[in-house]
TORKOL-4160 file (C-alpha; in steps of 0.2 Angstrom, whole numbers, padded with zeros to 4 digits, m for minus):
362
<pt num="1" X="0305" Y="0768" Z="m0070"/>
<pt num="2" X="0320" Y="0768" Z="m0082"/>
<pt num="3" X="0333" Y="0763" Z="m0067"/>
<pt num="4" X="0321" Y="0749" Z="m0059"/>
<pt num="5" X="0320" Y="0741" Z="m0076"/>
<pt num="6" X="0340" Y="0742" Z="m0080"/>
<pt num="7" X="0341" Y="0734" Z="m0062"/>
<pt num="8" X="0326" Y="0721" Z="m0069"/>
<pt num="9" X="0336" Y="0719" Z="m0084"/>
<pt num="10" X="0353" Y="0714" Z="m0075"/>
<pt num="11" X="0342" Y="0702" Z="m0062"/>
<pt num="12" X="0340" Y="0693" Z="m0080"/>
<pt num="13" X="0356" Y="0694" Z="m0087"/>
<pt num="14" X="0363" Y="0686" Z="m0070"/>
<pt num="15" X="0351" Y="0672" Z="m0070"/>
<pt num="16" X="0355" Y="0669" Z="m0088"/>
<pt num="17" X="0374" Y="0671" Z="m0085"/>
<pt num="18" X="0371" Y="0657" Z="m0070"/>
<pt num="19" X="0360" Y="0646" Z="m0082"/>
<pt num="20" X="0346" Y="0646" Z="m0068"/>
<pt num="21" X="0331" Y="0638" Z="m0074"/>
<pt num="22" X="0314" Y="0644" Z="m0066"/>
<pt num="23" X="0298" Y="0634" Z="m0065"/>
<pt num="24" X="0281" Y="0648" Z="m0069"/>
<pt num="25" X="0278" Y="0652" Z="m0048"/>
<pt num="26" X="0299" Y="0658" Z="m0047"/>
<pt num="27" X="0296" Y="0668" Z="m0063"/>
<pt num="28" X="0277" Y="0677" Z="m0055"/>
<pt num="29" X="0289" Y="0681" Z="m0041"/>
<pt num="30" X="0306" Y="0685" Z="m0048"/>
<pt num="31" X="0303" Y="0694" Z="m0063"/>
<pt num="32" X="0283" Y="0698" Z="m0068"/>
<pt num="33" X="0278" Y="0705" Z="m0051"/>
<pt num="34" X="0291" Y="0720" Z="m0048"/>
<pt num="35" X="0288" Y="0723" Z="m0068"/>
<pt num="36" X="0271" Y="0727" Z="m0064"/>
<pt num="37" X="0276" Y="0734" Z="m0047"/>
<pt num="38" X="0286" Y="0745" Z="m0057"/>
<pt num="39" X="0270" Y="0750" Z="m0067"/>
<pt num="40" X="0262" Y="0758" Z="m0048"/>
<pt num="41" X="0252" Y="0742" Z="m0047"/>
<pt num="42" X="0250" Y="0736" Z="m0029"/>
<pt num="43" X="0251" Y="0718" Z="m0032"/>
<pt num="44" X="0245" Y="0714" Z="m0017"/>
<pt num="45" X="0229" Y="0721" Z="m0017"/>
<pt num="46" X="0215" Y="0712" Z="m0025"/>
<pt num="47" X="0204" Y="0726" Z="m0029"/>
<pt num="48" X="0216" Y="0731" Z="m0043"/>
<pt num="49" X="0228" Y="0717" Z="m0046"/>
<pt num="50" X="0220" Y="0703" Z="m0045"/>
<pt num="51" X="0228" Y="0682" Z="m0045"/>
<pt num="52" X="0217" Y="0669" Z="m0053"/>
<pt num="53" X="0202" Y="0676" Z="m0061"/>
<pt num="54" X="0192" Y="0664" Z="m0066"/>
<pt num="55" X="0187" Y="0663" Z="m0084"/>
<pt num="56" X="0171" Y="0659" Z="m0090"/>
<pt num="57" X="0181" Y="0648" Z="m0103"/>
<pt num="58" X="0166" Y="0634" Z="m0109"/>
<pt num="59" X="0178" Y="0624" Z="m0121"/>
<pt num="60" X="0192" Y="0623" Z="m0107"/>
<pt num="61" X="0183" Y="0621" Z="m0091"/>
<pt num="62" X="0186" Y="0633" Z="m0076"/>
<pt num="63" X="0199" Y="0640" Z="m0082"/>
<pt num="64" X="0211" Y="0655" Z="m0072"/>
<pt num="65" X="0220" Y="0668" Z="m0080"/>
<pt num="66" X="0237" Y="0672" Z="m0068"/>
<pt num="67" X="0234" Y="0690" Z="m0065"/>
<pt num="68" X="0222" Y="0704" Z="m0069"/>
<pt num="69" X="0222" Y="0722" Z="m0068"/>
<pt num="70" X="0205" Y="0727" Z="m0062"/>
<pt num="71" X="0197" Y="0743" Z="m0063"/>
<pt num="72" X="0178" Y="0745" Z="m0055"/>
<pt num="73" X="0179" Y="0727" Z="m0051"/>
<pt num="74" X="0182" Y="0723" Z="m0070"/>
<pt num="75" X="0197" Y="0714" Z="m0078"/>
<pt num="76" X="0205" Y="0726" Z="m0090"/>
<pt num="77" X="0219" Y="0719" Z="m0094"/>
<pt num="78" X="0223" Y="0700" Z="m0093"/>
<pt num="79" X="0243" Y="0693" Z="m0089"/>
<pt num="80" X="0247" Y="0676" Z="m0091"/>
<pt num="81" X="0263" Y="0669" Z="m0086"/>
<pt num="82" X="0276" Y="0657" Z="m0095"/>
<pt num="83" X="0290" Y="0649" Z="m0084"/>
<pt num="84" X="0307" Y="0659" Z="m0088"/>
<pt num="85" X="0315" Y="0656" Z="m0105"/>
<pt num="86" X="0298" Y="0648" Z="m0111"/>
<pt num="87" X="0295" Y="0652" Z="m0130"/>
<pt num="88" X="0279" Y="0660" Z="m0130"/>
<pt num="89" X="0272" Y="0658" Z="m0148"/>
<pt num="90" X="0263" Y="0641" Z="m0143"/>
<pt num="91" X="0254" Y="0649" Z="m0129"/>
<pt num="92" X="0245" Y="0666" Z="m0139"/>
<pt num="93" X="0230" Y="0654" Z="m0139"/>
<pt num="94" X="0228" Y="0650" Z="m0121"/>
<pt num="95" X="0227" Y="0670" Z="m0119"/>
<pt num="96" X="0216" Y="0672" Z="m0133"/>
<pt num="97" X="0203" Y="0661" Z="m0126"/>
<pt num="98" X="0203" Y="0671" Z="m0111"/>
<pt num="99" X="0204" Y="0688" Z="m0119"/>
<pt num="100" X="0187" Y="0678" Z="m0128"/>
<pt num="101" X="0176" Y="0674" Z="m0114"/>
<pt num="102" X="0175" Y="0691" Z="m0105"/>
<pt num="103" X="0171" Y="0710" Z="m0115"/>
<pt num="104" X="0175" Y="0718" Z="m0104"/>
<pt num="105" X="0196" Y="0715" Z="m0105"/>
<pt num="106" X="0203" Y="0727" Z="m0117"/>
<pt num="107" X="0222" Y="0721" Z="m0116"/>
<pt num="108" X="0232" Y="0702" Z="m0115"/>
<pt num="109" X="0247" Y="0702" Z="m0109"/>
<pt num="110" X="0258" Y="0686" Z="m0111"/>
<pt num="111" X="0276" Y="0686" Z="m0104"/>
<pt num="112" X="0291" Y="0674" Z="m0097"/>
<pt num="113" X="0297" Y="0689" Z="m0086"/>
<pt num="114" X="0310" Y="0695" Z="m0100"/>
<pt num="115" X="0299" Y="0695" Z="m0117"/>
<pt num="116" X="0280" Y="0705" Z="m0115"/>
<pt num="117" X="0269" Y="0701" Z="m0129"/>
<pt num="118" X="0252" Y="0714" Z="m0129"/>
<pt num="119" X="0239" Y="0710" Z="m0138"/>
<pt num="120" X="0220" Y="0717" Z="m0143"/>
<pt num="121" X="0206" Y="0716" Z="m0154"/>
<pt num="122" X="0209" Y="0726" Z="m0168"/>
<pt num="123" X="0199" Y="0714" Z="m0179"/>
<pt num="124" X="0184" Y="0710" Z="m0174"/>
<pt num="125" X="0178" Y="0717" Z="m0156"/>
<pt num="126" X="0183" Y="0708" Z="m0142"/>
<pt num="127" X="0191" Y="0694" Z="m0151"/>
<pt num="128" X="0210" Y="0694" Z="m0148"/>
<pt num="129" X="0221" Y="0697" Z="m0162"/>
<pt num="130" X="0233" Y="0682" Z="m0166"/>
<pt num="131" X="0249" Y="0696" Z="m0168"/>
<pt num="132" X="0255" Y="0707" Z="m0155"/>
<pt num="133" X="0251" Y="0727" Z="m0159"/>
<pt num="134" X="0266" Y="0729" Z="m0145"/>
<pt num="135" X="0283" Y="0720" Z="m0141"/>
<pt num="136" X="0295" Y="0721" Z="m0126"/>
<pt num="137" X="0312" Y="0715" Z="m0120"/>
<pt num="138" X="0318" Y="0718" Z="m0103"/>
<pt num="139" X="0335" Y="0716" Z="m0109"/>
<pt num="140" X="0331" Y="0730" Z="m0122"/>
<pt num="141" X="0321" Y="0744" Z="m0116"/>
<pt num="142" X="0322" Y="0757" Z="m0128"/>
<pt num="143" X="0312" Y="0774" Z="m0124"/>
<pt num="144" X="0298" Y="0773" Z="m0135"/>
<pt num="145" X="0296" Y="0756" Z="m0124"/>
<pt num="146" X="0297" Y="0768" Z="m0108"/>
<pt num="147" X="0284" Y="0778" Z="m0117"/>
<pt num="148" X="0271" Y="0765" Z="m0119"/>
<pt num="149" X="0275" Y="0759" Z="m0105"/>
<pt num="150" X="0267" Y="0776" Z="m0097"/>
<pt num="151" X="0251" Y="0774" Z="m0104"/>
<pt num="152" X="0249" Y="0757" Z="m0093"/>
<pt num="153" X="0255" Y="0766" Z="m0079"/>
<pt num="154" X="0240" Y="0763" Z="m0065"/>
<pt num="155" X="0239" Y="0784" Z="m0065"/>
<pt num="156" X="0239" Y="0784" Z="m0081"/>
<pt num="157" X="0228" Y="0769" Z="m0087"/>
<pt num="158" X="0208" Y="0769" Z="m0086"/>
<pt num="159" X="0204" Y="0755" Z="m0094"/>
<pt num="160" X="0202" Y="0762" Z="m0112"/>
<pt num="161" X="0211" Y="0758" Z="m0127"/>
<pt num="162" X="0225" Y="0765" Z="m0134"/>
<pt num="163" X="0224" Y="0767" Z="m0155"/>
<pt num="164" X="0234" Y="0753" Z="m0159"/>
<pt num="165" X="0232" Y="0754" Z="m0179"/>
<pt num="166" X="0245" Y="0766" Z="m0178"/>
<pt num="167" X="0257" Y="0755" Z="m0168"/>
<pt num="168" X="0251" Y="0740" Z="m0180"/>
<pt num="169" X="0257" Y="0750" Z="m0196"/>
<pt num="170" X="0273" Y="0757" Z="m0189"/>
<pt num="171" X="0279" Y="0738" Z="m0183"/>
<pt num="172" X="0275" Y="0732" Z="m0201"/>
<pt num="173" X="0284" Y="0747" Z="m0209"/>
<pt num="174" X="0302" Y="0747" Z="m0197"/>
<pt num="175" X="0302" Y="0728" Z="m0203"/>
<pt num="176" X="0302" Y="0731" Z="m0218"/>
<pt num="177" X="0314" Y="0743" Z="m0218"/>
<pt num="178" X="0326" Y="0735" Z="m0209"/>
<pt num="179" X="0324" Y="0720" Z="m0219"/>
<pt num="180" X="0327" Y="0733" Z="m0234"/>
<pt num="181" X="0343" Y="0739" Z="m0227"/>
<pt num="182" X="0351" Y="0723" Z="m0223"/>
<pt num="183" X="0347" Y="0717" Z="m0241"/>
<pt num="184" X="0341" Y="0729" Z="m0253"/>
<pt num="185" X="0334" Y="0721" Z="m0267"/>
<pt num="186" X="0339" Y="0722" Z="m0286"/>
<pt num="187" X="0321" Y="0730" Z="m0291"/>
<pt num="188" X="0324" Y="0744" Z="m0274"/>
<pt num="189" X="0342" Y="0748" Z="m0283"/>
<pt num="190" X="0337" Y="0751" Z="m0301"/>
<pt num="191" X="0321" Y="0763" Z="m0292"/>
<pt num="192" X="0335" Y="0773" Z="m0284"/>
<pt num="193" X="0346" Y="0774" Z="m0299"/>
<pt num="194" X="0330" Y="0779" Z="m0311"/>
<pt num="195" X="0325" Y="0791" Z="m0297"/>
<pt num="196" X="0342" Y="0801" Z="m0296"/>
<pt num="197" X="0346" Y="0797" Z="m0313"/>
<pt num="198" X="0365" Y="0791" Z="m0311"/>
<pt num="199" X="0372" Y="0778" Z="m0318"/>
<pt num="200" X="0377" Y="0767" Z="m0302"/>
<pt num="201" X="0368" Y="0762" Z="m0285"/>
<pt num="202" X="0378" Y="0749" Z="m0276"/>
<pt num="203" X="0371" Y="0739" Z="m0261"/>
<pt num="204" X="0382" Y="0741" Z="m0247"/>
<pt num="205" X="0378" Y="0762" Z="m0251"/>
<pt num="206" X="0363" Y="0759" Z="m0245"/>
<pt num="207" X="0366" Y="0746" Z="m0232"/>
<pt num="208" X="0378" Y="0759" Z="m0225"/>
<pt num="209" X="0365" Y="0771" Z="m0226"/>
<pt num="210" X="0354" Y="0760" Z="m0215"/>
<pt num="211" X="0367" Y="0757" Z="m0202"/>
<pt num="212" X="0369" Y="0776" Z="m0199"/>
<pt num="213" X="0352" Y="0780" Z="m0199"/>
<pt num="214" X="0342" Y="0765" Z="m0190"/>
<pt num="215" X="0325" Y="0767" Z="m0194"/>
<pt num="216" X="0320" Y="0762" Z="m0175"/>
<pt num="217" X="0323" Y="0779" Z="m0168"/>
<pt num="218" X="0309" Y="0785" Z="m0158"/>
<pt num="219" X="0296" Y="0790" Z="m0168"/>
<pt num="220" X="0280" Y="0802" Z="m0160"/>
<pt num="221" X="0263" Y="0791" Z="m0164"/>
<pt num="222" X="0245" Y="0797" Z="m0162"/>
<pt num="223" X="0244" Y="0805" Z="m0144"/>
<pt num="224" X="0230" Y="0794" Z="m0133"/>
<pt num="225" X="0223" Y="0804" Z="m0117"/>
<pt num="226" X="0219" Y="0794" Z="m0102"/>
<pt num="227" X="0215" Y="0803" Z="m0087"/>
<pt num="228" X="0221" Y="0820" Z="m0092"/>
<pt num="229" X="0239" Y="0812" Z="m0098"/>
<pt num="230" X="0248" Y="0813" Z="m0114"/>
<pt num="231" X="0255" Y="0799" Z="m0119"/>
<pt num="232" X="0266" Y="0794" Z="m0136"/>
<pt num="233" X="0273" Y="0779" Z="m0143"/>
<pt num="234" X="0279" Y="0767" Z="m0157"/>
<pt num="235" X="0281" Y="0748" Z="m0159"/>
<pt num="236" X="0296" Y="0740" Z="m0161"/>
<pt num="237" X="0305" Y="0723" Z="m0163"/>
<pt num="238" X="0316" Y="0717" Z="m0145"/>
<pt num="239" X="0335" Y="0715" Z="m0150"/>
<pt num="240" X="0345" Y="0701" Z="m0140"/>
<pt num="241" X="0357" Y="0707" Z="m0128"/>
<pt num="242" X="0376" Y="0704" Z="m0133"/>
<pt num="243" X="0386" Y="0695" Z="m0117"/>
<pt num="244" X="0400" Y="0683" Z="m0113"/>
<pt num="245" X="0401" Y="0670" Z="m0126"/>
<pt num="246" X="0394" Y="0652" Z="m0125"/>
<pt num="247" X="0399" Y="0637" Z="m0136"/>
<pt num="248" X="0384" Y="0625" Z="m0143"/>
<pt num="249" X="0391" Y="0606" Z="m0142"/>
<pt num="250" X="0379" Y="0592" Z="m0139"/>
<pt num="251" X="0368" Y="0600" Z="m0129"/>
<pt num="252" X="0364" Y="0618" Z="m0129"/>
<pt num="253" X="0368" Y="0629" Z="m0115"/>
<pt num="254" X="0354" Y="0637" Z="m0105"/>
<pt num="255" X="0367" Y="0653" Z="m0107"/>
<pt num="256" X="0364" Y="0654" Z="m0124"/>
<pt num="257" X="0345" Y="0658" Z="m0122"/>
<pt num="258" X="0342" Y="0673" Z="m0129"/>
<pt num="259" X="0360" Y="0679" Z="m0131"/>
<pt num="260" X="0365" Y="0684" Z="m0146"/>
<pt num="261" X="0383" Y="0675" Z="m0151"/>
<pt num="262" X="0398" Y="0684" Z="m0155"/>
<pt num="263" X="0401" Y="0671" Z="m0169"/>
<pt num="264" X="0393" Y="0655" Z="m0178"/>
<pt num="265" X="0401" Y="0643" Z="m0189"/>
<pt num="266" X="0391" Y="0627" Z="m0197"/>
<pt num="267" X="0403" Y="0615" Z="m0206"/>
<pt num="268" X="0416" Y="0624" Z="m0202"/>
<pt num="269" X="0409" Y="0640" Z="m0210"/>
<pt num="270" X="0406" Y="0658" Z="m0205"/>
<pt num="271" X="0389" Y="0662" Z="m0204"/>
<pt num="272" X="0383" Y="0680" Z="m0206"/>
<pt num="273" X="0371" Y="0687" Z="m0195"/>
<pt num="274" X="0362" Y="0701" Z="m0185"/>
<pt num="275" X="0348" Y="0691" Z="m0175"/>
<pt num="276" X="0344" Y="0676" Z="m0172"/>
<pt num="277" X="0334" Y="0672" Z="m0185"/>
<pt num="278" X="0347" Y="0675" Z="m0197"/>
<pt num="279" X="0355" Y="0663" Z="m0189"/>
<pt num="280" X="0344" Y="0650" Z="m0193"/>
<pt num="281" X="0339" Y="0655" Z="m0211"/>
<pt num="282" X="0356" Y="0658" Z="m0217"/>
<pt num="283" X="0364" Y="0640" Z="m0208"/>
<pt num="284" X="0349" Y="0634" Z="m0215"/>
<pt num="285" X="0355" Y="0641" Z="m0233"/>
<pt num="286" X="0371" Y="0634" Z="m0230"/>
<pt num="287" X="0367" Y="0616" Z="m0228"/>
<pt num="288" X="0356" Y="0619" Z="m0245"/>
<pt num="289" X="0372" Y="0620" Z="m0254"/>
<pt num="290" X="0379" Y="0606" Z="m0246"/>
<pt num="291" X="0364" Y="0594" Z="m0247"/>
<pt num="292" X="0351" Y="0599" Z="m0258"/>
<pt num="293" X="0342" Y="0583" Z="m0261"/>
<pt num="294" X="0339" Y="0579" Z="m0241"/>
<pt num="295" X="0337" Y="0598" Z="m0236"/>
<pt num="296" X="0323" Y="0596" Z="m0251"/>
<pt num="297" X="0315" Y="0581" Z="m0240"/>
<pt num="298" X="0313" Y="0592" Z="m0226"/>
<pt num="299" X="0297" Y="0593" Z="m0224"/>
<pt num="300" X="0296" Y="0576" Z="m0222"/>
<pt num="301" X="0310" Y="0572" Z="m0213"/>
<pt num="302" X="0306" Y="0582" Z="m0197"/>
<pt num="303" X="0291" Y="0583" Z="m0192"/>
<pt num="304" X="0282" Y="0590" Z="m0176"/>
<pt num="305" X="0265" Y="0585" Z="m0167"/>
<pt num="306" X="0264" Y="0600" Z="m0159"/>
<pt num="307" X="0271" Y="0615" Z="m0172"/>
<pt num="308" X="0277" Y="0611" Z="m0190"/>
<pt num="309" X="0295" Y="0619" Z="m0191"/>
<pt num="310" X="0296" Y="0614" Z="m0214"/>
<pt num="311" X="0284" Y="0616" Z="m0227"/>
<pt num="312" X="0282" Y="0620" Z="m0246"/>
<pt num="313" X="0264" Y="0626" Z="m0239"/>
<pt num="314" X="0264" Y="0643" Z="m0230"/>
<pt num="315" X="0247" Y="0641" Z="m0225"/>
<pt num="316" X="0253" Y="0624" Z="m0217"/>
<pt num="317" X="0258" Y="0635" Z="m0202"/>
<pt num="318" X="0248" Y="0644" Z="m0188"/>
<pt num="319" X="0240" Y="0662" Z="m0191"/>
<pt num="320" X="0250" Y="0670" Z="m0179"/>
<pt num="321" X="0268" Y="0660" Z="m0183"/>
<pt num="322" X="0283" Y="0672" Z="m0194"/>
<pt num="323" X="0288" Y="0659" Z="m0207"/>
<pt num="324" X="0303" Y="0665" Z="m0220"/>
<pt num="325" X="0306" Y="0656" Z="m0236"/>
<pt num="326" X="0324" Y="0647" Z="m0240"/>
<pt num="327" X="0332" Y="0645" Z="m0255"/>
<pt num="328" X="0325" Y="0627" Z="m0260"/>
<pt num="329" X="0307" Y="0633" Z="m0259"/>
<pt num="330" X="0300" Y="0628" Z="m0242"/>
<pt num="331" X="0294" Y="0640" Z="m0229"/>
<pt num="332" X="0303" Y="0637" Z="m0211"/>
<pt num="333" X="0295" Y="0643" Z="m0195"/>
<pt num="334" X="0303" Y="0659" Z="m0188"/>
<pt num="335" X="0293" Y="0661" Z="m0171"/>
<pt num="336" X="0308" Y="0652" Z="m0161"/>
<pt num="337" X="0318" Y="0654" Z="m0147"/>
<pt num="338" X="0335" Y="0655" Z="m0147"/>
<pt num="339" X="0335" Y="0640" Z="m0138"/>
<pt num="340" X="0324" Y="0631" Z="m0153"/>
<pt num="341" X="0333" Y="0637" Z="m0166"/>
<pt num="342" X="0349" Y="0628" Z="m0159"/>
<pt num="343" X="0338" Y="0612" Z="m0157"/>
<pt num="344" X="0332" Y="0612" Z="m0173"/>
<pt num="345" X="0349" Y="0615" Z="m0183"/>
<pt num="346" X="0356" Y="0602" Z="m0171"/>
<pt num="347" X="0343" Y="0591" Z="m0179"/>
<pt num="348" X="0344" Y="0596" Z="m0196"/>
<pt num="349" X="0364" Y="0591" Z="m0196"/>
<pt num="350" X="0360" Y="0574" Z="m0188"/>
<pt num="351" X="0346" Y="0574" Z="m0204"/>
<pt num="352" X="0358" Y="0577" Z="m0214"/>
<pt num="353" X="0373" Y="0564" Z="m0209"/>
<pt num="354" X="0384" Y="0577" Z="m0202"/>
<pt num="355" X="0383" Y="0577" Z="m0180"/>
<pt num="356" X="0378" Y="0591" Z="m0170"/>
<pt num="357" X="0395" Y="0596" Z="m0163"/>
<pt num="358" X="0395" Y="0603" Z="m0181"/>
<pt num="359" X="0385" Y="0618" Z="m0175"/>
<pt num="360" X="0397" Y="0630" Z="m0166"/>
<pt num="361" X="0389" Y="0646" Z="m0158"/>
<pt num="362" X="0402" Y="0656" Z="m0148"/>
């Protein structure tokens, strides 16, 4: 499984390199079918892989999910399918409603054929979570992936569900470490220094500390049996995958989509960054220093139909959105694409009287 999925990953990384742009049917075929290939799924067989199953959505109509895996005739596990590139944040409730309207499907699956979002009900009973318990990035397949990825191996999977609390926990506590090591905070410093007793902690200690010892290394979670198989595994955050360099001008490049830069200037100054979500917050932080009174006005100023992207009201946004507060106390969405967030500083500049050639990503 490990080489098909490095041959996946470089299919993507070449589409990305040739700024191909796919509609959803290309992606089904291109990317989501030979993952799920890859799984032991005949895909071509109806009697367990299964194209547009209709749900018995009554708010929506006939609705079809794209595929289902079926076992005993049953859907139990539900993939819907985003064109290539697609952010994938906007869509969790279109799976949700679908997850909804039938108990007997015990996994959702959402995907653009690089990202894999799986979702279940830990909640309430089959009523689909708004978070993901599990995350995947073709372009990062790490081996606790490989491991999770075995218990939805069709040898392996029977339809039950795996304990996914465990993975829920461990995703929440690995973000918050590594958010820990990247910044540890003043109260975190003064515990270590009470706790050893000595009379200096300095920050980039731990933040070294951190970089030699990464808190995502595989980590063995609560075994789950299906079908006489063993099977460990732990959540984790996707990482963007570091390639040639593109430069933002007026329009972003379709290279750039989930491609982490080599280097990022805004005004004509460095930003710092290890994701692209520090890209956003700390250009964002920037152009607080430089305009405080319109960067106050945000809010206001840029405004969306569809998602709000500012507000001084974190409960303004959608259950399942990651917001992250700035400086000048409003709250920004942070479920973005890379391709978003290049968008949205692009507007932000414009806001704030400056032009979008401004933005540099390299």
């Amino acid at each position: 499984m490990k080489e098909k999925l490095k041959e996946l990953k470089e299919k993507v990384v070449s589409y990305q390199t040739k700024g191909l742009s796919f509609d959803e049917e290309n992606t089904k075929m291109a990317l989501i079918l030979p993952f799920f290939m890859e799984l032991g799924y005949n895909v071509f067989n109806p009697d367990e892989f299964r194209a547009e199953l209709l749900s018995d959505c009554r708010t929506k109509g006939n609705e079809k999910v794209d595929y289902s895996i079926m076992i005993d005739n049953k859907p139990k596990l539900i993939i819907e399918a985003k064109r290539f590139g697609e952010s994938l944040g906007q869509h969790i409730g279109q799976l949700k409603r679908y997850y909804n309207s039938n108990t007997d499907i015990r996994y959702g699956v959402l995907t653009n054929g690089v990202e894999y979002l799986f979702f279940t009900d830990t909640l309430h009973a089959n009523i689909m979570d708004d978070i993901p318990f599990y995350e995947i990035n073709v372009l990062d397949i790490k081996d606790q992936d490989l491991l999770f990825l075995k218990t939805l191996e069709k040898a392996n999977f029977n339809g039950d569900k795996v304990n996914v609390k465990d993975f829920i926990s461990r995703k929440k506590v690995t973000a918050f470490l590594s958010d820990l090591g990247k910044n540890p905070s003043d109260s975190f410093i003064q515990f270590v220094k009470d706790t050893l007793v000595v009379d200096e902690v300095k920050k980039e200690w731990i933040m070294e500390f951190f970089t030699s010892q990464p808190v995502t290394k595989p980590v063995t979670a609560p075994a789950v049996v299906q079908q006489g198989v063993q099977a460990t595994t732990v959540a984790q955050q996707p990482q963007p995958l570091q390639t040639n360099s593109v430069v933002v001008t007026k329009k972003p490049n379709k290279k750039s989509a989930s491609v982490l830069p080599k280097k990022v200037t805004i005004l004509g100054v460095d930003i710092k960054f290890e994701s692209w979500k520090d890209i956003m917050i700390n250009s964002l932080e920037e152009l607080v220093k430089q305009q405080p009174n319109t960067m106050s006005k945000l809010d206001t100023l840029i405004t969306s139909k569809k998602r709000k992207k500012f507000s001084y009201i974190e409960s303004d946004f959608p259950s399942y959105a990651q917001t992250k507060k700035i400086s000048n106390g409003l709250f920004v969405m942070a479920t973005l694409s890379s391709m978003d967030i290049t968008k949205l500083l692009q507007k932000v500049l414009v806001v704030c009287g400056y032009k979008e050639q401004d933005l540099v990503i390299e």
